[in-house]
C-alpha positions in Angstrom: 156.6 87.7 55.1 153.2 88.2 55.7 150.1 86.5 57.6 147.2 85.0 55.2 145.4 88.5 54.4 148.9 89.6 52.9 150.3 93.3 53.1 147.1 95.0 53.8 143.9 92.4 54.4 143.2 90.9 57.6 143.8 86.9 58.6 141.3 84.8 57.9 139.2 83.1 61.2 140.2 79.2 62.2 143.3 79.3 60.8 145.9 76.4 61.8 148.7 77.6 60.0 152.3 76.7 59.5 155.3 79.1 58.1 158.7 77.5 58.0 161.9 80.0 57.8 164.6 77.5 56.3 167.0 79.7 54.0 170.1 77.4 52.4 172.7 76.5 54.4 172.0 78.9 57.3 173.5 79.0 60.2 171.2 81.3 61.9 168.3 83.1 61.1 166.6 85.9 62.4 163.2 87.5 62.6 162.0 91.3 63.2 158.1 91.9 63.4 157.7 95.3 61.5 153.6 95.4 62.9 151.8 92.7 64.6 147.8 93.0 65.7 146.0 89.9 66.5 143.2 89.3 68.4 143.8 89.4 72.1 143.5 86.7 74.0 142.0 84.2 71.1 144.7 84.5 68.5 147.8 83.5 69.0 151.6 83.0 67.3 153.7 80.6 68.3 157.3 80.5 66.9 159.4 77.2 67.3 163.2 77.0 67.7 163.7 74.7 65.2 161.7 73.1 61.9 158.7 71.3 63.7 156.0 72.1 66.5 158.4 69.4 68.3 161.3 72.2 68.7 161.5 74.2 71.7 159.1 76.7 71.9 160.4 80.3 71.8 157.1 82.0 72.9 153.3 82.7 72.4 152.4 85.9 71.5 149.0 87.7 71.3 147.5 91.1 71.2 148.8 93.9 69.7 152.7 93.8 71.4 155.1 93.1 69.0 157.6 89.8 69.7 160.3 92.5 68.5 163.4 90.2 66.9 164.2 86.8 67.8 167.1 84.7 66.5 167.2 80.8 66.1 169.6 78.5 67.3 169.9 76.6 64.4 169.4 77.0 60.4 165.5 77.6 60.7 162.7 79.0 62.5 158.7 77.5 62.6 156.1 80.2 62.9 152.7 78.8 63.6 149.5 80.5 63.7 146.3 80.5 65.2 142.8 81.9 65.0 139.4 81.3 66.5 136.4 81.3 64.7 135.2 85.2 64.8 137.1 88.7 64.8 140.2 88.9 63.6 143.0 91.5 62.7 145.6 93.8 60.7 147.6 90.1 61.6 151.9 90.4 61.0 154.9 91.2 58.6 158.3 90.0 59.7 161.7 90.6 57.9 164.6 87.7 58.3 167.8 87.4 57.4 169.9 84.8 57.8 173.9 84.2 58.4 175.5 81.0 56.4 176.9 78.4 58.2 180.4 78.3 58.1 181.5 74.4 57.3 184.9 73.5 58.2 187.0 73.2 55.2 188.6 70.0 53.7 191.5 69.9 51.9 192.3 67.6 49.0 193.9 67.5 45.4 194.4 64.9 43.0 197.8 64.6 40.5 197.5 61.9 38.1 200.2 62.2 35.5 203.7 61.9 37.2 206.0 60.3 34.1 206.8 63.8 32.5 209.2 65.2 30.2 212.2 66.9 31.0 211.3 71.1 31.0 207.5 70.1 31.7 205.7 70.8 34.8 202.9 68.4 36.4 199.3 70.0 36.5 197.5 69.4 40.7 193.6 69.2 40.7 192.5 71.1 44.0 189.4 69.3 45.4 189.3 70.8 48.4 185.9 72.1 49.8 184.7 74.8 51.7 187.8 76.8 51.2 188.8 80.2 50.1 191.7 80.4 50.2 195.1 78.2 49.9 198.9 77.9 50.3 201.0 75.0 48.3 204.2 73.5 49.0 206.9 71.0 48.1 209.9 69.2 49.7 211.5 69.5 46.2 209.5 70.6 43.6 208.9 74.7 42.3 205.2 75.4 42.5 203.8 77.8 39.9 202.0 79.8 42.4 202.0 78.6 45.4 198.4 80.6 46.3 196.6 79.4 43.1 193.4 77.6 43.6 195.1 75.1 40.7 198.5 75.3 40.7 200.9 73.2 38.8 204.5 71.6 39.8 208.0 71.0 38.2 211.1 69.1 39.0 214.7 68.6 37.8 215.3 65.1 38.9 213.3 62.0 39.0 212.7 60.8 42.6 210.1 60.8 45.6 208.5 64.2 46.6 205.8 65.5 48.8 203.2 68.2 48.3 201.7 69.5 50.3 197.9 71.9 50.8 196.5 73.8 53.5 193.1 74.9 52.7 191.5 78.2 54.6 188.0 78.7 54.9 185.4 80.7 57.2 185.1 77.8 59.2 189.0 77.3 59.7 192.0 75.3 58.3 192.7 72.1 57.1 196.1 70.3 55.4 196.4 67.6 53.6 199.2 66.0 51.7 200.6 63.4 49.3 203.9 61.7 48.1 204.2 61.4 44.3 207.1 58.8 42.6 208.6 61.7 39.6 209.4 59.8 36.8 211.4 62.6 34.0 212.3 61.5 30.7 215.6 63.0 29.1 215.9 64.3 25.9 215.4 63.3 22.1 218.6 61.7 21.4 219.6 62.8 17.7 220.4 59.6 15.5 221.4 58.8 11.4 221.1 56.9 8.9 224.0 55.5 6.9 223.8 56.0 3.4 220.6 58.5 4.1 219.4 62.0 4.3 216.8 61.2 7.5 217.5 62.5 10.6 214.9 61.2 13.5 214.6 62.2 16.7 212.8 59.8 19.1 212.4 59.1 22.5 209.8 56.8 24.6 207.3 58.2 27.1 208.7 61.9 25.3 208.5 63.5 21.9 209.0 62.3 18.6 210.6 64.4 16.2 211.4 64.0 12.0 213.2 66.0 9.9 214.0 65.9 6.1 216.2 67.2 4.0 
């Protein structure tokens, strides 16, 4: 970043000017002054702790000595910059970088489908945020891979189970868990017909299968 006369023009003269440093989602962000040369004594840079002239004031430079690197507190930085109304200079060129803010993460998943047949497993929506990383597991059921962002659960008997999630992120850990009522249907039960060459397979909530001979 550089002052109004870019990379290699001077600033212009009464210059009120502002120059917010906000990147996404920073956590903190930090300035280096590769050259700075402003008028001495009638120029000056003031850089703000914050996103307004209303944040604390980190300093007031002038001259040709160099603020050297300063880091913010917070997700952003305000530069503003002054000039009189004759003379002025080479002005500055920063480089920042900034270091994401690390959210805490929330863990959450959603299962919606619970009546299942029997050999079937029951797909888990992860809707966890802020997480990288995660560990499933069950009072009952087998987890398909219990480190899968998406995993998905089965059981061999109807009844009440829990599952459970704890989500890892950069900004910690968080669990989270929920009791599901299983509900497995049993198998196609094979039936005839007098009198006929039909055999049907049927079952409610499962599979319906037909056959002819």
């Amino acid at each position: 970043m550089y002052d109004s006369g870019g990379a290699a023009g001077n600033y212009t003269d009464d210059e009120r000017t502002l120059y917010l440093i906000q990147p996404t989602n920073a956590g903190t962000v930090t300035i280096a002054f590769n050259s700075f040369d402003i008028e001495q004594g009638w120029d000056f840079l003031f850089i703000y702790d914050g996103s307004t002239p209303n944040a604390p004031l980190i300093g007031k430079y002038t001259g040709t000595v160099s603020p050297g690197t300063i880091t913010s507190t917070g997700g952003d930085l305000l530069l503003e910059f002054r000039s009189d109304c004759a003379t002025s200079a080479q002005g500055w060129e920063i480089a920042y970088t900034s270091i994401p803010e690390n959210y805490p993460p929330v863990s959450s998943f959603s299962i919606t489908n619970t009546t299942i047949c029997q050999g079937d497993s029951i797909p888990i929506t992860n809707t966890s945020t802020d997480a990288t990383s995660y560990i499933w597991t069950s009072n009952g059921g087998a987890i398909s891979n219990d480190t899968s962002a998406n995993p998905s659960v089965s059981f061999t008997n109807s009844g009440s189970y829990t599952i459970n999630l704890e989500a890892s992120g950069p900004g910690g850990i968080s669990a989270s868990s929920q009791t599901i009522s299983v509900t497995i249907d049993s198998p196609p039960i094979a039936g005839t017909y007098a009198n006929s060459d039909t055999v049907i397979l049927t079952k409610w909530g499962c599979r319906i299968y037909k056959y002819f001979n």
